[in-house]
C-alpha positions as CSV (number, residue, x, y, z in Angstrom):
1,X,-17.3,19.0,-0.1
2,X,-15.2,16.5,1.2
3,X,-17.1,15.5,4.1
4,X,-19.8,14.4,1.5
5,X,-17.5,11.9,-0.4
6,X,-17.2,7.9,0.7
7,X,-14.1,6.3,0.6
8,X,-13.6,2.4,0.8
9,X,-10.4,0.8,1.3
10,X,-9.8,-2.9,0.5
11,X,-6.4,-4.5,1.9
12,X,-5.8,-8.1,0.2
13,X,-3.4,-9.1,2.2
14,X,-1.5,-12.5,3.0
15,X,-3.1,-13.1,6.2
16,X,-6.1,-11.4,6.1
17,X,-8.5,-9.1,3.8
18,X,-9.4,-5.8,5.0
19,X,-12.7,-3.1,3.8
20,X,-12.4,0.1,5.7
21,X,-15.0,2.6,5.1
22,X,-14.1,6.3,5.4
23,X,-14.8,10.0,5.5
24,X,-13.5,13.2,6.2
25,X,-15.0,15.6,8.8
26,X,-15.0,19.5,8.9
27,X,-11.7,19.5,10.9
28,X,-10.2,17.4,7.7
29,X,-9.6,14.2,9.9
30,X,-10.5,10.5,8.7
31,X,-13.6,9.2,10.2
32,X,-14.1,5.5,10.1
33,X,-17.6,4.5,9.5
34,X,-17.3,0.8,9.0
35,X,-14.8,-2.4,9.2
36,X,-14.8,-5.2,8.4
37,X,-12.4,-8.2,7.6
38,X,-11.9,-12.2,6.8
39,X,-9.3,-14.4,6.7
40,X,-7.4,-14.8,3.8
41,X,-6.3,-18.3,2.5
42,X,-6.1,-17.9,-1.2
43,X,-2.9,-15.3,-1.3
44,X,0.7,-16.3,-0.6
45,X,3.1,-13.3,0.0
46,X,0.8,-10.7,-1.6
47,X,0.0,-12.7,-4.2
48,X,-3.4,-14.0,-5.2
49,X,-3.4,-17.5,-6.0
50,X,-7.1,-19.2,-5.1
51,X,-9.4,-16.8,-6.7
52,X,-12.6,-18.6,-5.5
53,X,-11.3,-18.3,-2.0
54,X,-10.2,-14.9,-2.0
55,X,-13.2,-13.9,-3.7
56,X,-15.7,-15.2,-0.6
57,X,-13.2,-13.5,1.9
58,X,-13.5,-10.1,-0.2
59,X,-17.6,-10.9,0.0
60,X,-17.1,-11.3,3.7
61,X,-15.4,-8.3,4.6
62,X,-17.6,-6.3,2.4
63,X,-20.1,-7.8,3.8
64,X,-19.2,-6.6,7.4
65,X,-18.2,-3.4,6.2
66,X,-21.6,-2.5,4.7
67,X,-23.4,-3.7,8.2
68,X,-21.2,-1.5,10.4
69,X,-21.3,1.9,7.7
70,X,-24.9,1.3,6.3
71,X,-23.5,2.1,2.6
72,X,-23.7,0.3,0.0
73,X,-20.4,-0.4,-1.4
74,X,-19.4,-0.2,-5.5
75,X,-15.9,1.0,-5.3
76,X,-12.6,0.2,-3.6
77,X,-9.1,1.3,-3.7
78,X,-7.3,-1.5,-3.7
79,X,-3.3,-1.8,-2.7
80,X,-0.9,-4.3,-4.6
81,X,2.4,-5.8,-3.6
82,X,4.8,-8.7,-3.5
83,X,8.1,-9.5,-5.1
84,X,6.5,-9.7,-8.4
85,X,6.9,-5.4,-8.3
86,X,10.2,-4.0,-10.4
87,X,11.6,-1.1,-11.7
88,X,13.7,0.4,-14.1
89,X,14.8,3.7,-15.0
90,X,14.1,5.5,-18.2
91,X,14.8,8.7,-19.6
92,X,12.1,10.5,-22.0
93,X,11.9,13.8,-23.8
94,X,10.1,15.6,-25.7
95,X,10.4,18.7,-28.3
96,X,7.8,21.9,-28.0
97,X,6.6,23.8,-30.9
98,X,7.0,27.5,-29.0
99,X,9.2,29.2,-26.6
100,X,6.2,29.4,-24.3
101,X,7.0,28.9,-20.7
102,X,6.3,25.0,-19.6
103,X,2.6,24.3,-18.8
104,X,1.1,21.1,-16.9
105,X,0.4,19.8,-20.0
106,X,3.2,19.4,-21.3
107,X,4.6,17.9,-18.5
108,X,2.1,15.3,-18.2
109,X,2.5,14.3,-22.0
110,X,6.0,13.2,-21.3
111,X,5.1,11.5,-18.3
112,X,2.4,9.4,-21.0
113,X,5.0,8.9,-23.4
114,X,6.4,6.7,-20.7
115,X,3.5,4.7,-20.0
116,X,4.3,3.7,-23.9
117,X,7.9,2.2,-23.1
118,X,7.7,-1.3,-23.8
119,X,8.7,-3.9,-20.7
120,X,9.6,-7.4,-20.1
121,X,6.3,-9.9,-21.0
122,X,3.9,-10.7,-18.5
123,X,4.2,-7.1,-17.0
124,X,2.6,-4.4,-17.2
125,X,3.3,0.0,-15.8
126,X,1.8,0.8,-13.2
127,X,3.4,3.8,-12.2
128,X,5.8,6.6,-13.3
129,X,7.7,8.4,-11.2
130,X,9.5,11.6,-12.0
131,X,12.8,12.1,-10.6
132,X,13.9,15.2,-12.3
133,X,13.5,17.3,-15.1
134,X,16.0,18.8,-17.8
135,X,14.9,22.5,-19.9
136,X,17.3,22.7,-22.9
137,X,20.9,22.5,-20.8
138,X,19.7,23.5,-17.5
139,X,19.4,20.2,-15.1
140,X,18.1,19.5,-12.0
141,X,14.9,21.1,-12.0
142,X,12.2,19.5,-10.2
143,X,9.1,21.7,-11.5
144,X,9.5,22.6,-15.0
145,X,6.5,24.5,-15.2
146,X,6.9,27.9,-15.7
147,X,10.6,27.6,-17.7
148,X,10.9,28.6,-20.9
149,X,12.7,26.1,-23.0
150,X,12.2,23.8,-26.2
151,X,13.3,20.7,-25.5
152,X,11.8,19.1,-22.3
153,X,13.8,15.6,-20.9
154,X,12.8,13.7,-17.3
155,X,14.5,10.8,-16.0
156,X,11.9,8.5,-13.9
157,X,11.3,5.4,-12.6
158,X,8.6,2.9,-13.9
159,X,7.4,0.4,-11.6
160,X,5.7,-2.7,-13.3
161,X,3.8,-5.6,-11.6
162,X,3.1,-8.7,-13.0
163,X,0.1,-9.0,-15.3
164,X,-1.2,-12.0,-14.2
165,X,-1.1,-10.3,-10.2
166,X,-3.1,-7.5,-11.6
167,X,-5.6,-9.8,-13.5
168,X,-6.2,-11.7,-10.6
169,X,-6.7,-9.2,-8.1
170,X,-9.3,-7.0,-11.1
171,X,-11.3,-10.9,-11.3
172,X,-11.2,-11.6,-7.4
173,X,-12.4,-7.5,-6.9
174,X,-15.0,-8.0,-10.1
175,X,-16.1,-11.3,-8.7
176,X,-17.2,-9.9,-5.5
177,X,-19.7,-7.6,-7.4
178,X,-17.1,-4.6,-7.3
179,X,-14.9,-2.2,-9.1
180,X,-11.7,-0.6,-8.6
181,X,-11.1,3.0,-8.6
182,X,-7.3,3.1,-8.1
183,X,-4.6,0.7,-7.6
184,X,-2.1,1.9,-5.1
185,X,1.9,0.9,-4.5
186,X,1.1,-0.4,-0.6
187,X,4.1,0.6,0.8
188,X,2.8,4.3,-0.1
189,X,-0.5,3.5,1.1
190,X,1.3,3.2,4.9
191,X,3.5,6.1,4.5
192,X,0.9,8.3,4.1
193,X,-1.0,6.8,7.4
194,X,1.9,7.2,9.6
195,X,4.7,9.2,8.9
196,X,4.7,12.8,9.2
197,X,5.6,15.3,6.7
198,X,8.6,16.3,9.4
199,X,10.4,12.9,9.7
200,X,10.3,12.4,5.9
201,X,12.0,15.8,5.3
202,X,14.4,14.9,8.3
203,X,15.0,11.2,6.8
204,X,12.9,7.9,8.0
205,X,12.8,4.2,7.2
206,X,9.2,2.6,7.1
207,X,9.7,-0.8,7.7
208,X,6.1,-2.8,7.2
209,X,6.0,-6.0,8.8
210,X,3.3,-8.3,6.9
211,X,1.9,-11.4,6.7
212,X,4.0,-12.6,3.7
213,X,6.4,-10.2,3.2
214,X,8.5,-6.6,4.3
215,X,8.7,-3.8,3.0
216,X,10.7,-0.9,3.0
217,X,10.5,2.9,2.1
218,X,12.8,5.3,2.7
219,X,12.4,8.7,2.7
220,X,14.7,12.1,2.7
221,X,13.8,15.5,2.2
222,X,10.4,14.9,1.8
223,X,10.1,12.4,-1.0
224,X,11.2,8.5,-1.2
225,X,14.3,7.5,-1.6
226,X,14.3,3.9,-2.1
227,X,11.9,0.9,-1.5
228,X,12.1,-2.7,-1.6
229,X,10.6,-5.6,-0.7
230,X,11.6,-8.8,1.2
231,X,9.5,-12.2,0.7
232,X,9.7,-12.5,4.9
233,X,6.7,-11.7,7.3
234,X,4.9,-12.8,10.3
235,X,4.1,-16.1,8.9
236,X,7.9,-17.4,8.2
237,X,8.2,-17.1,11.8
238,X,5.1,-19.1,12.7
239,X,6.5,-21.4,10.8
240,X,9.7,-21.2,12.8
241,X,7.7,-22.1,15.9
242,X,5.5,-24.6,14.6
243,X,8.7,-26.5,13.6
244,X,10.9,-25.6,16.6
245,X,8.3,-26.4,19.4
246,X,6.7,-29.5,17.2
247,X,3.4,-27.8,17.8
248,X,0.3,-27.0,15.6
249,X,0.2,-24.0,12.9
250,X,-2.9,-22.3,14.9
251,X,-0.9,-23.1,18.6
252,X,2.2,-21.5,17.0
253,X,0.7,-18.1,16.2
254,X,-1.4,-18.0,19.3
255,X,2.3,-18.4,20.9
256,X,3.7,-16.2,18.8
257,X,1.2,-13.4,19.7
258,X,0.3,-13.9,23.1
259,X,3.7,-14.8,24.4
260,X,6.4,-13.9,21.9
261,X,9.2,-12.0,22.6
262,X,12.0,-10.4,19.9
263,X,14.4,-10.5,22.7
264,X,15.4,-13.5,24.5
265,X,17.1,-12.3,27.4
266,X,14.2,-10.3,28.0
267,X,12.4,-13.6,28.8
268,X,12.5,-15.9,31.9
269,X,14.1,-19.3,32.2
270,X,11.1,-20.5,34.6
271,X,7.9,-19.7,32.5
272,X,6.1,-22.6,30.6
273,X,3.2,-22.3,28.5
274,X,0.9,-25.8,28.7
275,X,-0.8,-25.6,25.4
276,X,-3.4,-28.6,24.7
277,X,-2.0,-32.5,23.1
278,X,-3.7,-34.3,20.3
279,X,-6.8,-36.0,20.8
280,X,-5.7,-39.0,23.9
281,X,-2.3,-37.6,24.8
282,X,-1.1,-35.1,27.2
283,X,-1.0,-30.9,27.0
284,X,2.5,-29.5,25.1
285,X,4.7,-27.8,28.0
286,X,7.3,-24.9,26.2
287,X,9.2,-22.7,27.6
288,X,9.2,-19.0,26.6
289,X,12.9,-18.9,27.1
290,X,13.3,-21.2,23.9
291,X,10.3,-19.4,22.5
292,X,12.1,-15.9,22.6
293,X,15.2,-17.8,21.0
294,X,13.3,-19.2,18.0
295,X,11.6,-15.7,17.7
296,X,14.4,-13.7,18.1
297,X,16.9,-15.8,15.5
298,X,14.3,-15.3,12.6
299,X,13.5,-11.5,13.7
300,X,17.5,-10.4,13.5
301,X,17.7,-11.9,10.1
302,X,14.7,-9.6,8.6
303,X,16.2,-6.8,10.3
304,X,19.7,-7.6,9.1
305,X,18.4,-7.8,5.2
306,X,16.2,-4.9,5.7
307,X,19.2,-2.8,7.2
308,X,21.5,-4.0,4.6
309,X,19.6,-3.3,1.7
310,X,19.4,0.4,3.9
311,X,23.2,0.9,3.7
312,X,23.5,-0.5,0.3
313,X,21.9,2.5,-1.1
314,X,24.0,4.7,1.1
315,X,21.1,5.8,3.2
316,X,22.3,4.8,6.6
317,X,23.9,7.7,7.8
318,X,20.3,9.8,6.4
319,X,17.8,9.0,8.7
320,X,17.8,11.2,11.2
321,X,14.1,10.4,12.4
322,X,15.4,7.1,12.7
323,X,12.9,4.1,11.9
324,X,9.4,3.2,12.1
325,X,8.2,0.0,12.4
326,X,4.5,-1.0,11.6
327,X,2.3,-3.8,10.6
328,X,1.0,-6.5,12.1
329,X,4.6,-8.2,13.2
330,X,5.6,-5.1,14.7
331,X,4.0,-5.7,17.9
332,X,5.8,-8.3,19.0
333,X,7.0,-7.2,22.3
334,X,11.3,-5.7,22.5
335,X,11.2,-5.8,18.6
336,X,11.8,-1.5,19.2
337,X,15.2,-2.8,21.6
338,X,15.6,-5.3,18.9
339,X,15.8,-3.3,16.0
340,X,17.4,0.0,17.7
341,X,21.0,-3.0,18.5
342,X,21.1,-4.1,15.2
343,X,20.8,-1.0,13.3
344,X,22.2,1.9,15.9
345,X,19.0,4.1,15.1
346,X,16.3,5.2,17.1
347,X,13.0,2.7,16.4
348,X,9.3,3.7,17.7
349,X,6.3,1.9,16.7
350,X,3.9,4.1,14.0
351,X,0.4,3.7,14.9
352,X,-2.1,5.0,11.9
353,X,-3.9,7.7,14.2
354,X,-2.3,10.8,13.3
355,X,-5.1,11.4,10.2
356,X,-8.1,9.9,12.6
357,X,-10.5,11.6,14.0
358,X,-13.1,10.0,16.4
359,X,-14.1,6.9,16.0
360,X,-16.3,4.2,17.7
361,X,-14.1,1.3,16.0
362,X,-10.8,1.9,18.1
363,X,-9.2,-1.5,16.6
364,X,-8.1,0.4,13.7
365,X,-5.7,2.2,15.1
366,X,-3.7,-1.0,15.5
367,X,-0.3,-0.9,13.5
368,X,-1.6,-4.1,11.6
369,X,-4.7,-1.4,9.7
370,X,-2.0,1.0,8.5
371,X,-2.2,0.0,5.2
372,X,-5.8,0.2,4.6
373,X,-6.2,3.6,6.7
374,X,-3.5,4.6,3.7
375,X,-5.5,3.2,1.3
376,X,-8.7,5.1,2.4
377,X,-6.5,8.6,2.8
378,X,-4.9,8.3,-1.1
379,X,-8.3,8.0,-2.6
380,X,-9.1,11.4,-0.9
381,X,-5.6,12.6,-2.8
382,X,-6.9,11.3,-5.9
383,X,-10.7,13.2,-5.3
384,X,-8.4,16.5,-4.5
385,X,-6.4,15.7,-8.0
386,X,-9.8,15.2,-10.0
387,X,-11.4,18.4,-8.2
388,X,-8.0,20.6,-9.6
389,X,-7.7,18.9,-13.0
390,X,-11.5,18.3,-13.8
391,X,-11.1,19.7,-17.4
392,X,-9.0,17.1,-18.1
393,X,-10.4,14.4,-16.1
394,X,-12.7,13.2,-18.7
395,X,-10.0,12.5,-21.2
396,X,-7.5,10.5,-18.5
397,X,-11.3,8.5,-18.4
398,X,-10.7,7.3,-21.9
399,X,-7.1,6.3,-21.5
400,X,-7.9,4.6,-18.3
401,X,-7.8,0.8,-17.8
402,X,-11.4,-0.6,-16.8
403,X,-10.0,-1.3,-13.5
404,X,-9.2,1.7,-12.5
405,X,-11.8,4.0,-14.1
406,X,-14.8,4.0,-11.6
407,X,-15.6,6.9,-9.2
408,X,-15.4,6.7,-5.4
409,X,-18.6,4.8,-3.4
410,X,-21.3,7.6,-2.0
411,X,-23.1,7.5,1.1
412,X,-26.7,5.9,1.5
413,X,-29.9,8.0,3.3
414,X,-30.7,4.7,4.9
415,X,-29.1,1.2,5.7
416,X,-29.2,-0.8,2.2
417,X,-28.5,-4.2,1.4
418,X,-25.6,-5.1,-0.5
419,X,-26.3,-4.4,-4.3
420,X,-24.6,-5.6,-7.7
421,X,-22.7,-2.1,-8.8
422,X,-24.5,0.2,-11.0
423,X,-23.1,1.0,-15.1
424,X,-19.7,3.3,-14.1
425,X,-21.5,5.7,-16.1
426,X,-24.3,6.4,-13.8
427,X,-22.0,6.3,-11.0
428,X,-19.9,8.9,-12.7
429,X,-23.0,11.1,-13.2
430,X,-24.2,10.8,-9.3
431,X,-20.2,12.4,-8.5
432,X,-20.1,15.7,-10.4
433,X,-23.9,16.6,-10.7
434,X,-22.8,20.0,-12.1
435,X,-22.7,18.3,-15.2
436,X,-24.5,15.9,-17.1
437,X,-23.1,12.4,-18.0
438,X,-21.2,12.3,-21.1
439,X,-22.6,9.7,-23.8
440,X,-21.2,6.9,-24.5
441,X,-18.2,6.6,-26.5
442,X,-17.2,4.0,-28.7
443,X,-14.2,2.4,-27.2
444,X,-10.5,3.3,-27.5
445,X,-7.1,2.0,-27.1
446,X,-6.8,2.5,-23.6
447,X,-3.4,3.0,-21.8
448,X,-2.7,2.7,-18.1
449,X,-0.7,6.1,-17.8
450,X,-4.1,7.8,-15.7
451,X,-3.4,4.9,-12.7
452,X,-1.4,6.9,-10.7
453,X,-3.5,9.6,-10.4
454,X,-2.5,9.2,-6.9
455,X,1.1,10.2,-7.5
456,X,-0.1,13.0,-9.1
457,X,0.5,14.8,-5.5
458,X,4.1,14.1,-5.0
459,X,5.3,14.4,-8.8
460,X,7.0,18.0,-7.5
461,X,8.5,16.3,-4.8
462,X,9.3,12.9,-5.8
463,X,13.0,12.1,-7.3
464,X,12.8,7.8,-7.7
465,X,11.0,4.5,-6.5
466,X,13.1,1.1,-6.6
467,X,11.8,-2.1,-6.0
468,X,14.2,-4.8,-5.4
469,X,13.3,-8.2,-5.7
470,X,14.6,-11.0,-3.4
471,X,13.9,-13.9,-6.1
472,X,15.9,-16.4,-3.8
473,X,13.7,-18.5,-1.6
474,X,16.2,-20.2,0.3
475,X,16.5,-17.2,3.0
């Protein structure tokens, strides 16, 4: 039952690293058993760059985690982002042998042929996702199972990272005396912790506020639209303070979050902040009013990009739920007011609760944790995809890269000290007891079409993915 399986979700993230540890109840609601986090200093806009650093940060919030939950932790579904992400379009097809109707299998071999399409160097598929499907000459059919036809064709879009991205994150995770189970798109990760199944059939913008960077996803009748990513976040406009008030980069976020305010007008002309001087000199006076200025110039230029890039695809007049703002920039206070002037649609924050059930940690219900309570809620879509498909499963485990093939963490009788992962066979034994471990098997060319098992949900529902990338850094 579900209630019996452990899910762990790790967040590397540009400002901090995140390990949430879940489970589902009886009513089907996420139960949080443990927390914890670090500060991240070796990743730069959802990149990892310091491995040794990031490593002792994953350690650390692993660390916490395991206190709070009193599990043991192996595995962790781990979210990836940044402007390294891309996609491109590609048709496929493939020729039956019968005029049988269209099964699930031969749906998913043409979604493997595609894992098979050869991309730029240094990148790698991650993901395929069907937009629609052609049976002989009839087009636009979304579910092909069930037709009766010959020839079989899909258009889809591949999203590909950046190998060396991937790498790093599969050492850092490794490192820290863990494995990974899936590798999720983050953007996705969110959706699925706040939006609701009615305002993505109605149309919505998910706008994420980061650390490092934005991103986007659009949705409309019930599957994304469009997603991109800018390389602006929280930190661009700590930067903005720090230089604009000639103040330190720890006293520029405290200002930022303590006293920051998306709208200037919306501050007063007589409130000063005395922050603390250098060592010898005298305390820093600034006023809010120039605060909200320097706040609000850099705010309506994310906005303006991530509305632009909105009404470039021709999706402005769509959304009738309007936009949701989330992340750990969106609680700067009037950024709702702020956003709902520049684009003319309604804004409200999106708070992660809607899949929660009780909980004695209430700090992650914060807008900033929507990510990893999405990460923590696909692995539970990927344990309802294995539990449908298991007579397959066991193949997708050859063709699976090693950083994606372990099973999901299980809970401990008893508080346990951390302990170095077991062999992913045992593991794989200790989740489906009804049968025994396979042996061994000498090893095989392995391809990475079986990583999105987590897409496996939507692949009914889902037309296309784009990831634009902003490669100019002079915004």
């Amino acid at each position: 039952m579900q209630q019996d399986k452990i899910v762990v979700g790790l967040d590397i993230g540009t400002t901090k690293i995140c390990a949430l540890v879940g489970r589902k109840n009886e009513f089907g609601k996420l139960e949080i058993l443990g927390m914890g986090k670090a500060v991240s200093e070796g990743v730069s806009r959802g990149i990892v760059l310091n491995i040794d650093k990031t490593v002792d940060a994953i350690k650390r919030a692993i660390r916490q985690a395991e206190e709070q939950s009193g599990i043991s932790i192996g595995v962790v579904n781990v979210g990836i982002a940044g402007q390294h992400i891309k996609s491109l379009q590609h048709n496929g097809s493939i020729t039956r042998n019968s005029h049988d109707t269209i099964g699930p299998d031969d749906v998913a071999r043409l979604t493997q042929d595609m894992y098979r399409l050869v991309t730029q160097p240094g990148s790698q598929i991650i993901h395929v996702m069907p937009q629609d499907y052609k049976v002989d000459y009839e087009e636009g059919i979304s579910d092909p199972v069930g037709y009766e036809g010959v020839r079989l064709e899909g258009n889809f879009h591949i999203i590909t990272a950046q190998s060396t991205a991937i790498n790093n994150i599969n050492k850092c995770v490794t490192k820290a005396g863990l494995e990974i189970a899936d590798l999720i798109l983050e953007p996705l990760a969110s959706s699925m912790s706040i939006l609701s199944e009615e305002e993505k059939e109605a149309g919505v913008a998910l706008i994420d506020i980061g650390g490092g960077t934005t991103d986007l996803a659009v949705f409309k009748d019930g599957i994304i639209r469009h997603a991109a990513v800018l390389p602006f976040g929280g930190n661009i406009i700590t930067q903005d303070i720090k230089t604009g008030c000639n103040v330190a980069p720890g006293q520029a976020e405290q200002l930022k979050v303590k006293f920051g305010k998306a709208i200037a007008q919306e501050a007063s002309d007589y409130e000063i902040v005395s922050i603390p001087g250098l060592p010898n000199r005298p305390p820093k006076e600034v006023s809010l009013k120039n605060l909200a200025y320097i706040i609000e110039a850099r705010m309506s230029e994310i906005m303006e990009l991530v509305y632009a890039e909105i009404y470039r695809m021709g999706l402005h007049d769509k959304l009738s739920a309007g936009i949701v703002l989330t992340g750990g920039g969106s609680q700067l206070q009037n950024l709702e007011q702020l956003t709902e002037y520049i684009t003319g649609l309604d804004t409200r924050i999106g708070y992660p609760n809607q899949h929660l059930g009780k909980s004695r940690i209430e700090a992650v219900k914060s807008p900033m944790y929507a990510t990893t309570v999405g990460l923590v809620l696909s692995g539970y879509h990927s344990l309802d995809e294995r539990q449908i498909s298991r007579p397959s499963y066991e193949e997708e485990q050859v063709a699976t890269p090693s950083y994606y093939s372990a099973p999901y963490a299980a809970p401990a009788a008893a508080p346990v000290a951390p302990t170095a992962p077991a062999p992913v066979e045992t593991r794989v034994a200790a989740a489906a007891p009804v049968a025994p471990a396979p042996a061994p098997q000498p090893a095989k060319p392995k391809e990475p079409g079986a990583a999105s098992r987590f897409f496996k949900d939507i692949i009914t529902r889902t037309k296309g993915l784009l990831i634009d990338d902003y490669d100019d850094k002079s915004y």
